[in-house]
C-alpha positions in Angstrom: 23.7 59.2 -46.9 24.8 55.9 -48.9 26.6 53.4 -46.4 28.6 51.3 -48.2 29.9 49.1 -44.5 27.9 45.9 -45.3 26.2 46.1 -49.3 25.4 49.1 -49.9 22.0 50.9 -48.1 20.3 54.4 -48.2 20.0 56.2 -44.7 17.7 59.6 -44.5 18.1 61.3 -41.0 15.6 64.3 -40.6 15.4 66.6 -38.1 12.6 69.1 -37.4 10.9 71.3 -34.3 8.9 69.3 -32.0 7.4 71.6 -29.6 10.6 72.7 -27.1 12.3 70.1 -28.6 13.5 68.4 -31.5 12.5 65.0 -33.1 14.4 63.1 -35.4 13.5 60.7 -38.4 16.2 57.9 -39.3 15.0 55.5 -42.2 17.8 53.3 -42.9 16.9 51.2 -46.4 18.5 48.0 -45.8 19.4 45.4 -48.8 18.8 42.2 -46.8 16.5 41.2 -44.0 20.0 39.5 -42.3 21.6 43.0 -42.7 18.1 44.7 -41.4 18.8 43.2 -38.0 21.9 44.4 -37.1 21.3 47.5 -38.4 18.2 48.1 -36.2 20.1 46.9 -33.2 22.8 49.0 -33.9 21.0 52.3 -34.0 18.4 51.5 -31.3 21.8 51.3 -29.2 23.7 54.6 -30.8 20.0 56.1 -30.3 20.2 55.1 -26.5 23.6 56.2 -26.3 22.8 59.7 -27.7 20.0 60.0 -25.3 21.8 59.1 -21.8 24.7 61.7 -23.5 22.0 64.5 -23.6 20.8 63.6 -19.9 24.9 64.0 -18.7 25.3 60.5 -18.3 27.8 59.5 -21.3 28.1 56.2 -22.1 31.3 53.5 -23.0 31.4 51.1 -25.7 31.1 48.2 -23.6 27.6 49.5 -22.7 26.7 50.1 -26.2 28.0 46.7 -27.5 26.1 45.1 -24.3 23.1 47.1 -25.5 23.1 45.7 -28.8 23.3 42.2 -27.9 20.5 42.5 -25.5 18.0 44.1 -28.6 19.7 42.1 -31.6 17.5 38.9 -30.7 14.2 41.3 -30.7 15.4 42.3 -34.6 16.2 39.1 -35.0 12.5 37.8 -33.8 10.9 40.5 -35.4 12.5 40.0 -39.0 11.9 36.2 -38.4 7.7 37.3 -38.3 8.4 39.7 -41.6 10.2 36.8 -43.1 
């Protein structure tokens, strides 16, 4: 999938048989480190979100937005070590 939100980026989602379950591969190619960091908070949150929806607790966007601002400094510290 090309997202064209922020510059433009590749994402590849896979999903494949994992035992009784399923496990899925995102790989989001980012074209900047700044852009990196959001867009690893941003799916570590949608990720969490998708998997308290499959345990029947559904979640609002006020607790995925709070989400993402509590892992967006870890991006941020962990892009800062690639740098």
């Amino acid at each position: 999938y090309t997202w064209t939100r922020s510059g433009e980026s590749v994402i590849r989602f896979e999903l494949r048989p994992d035992g009784e379950g399923t496990l899925l591969t995102l790989d989001h190619r980012c074209t900047s480190l700044e852009q990196a960091i959001g867009v690893g908070a941003g799916w570590h949150s949608h990720l969490d979100a998708i998997e308290a929806l499959v345990a029947g607790s559904p979640t609002t966007r006020e607790v995925w937005t709070a989400r993402y601002r509590e892992l967006r400094p870890a991006y941020a510290d962990q892009a800062e070590e690639l740098g």
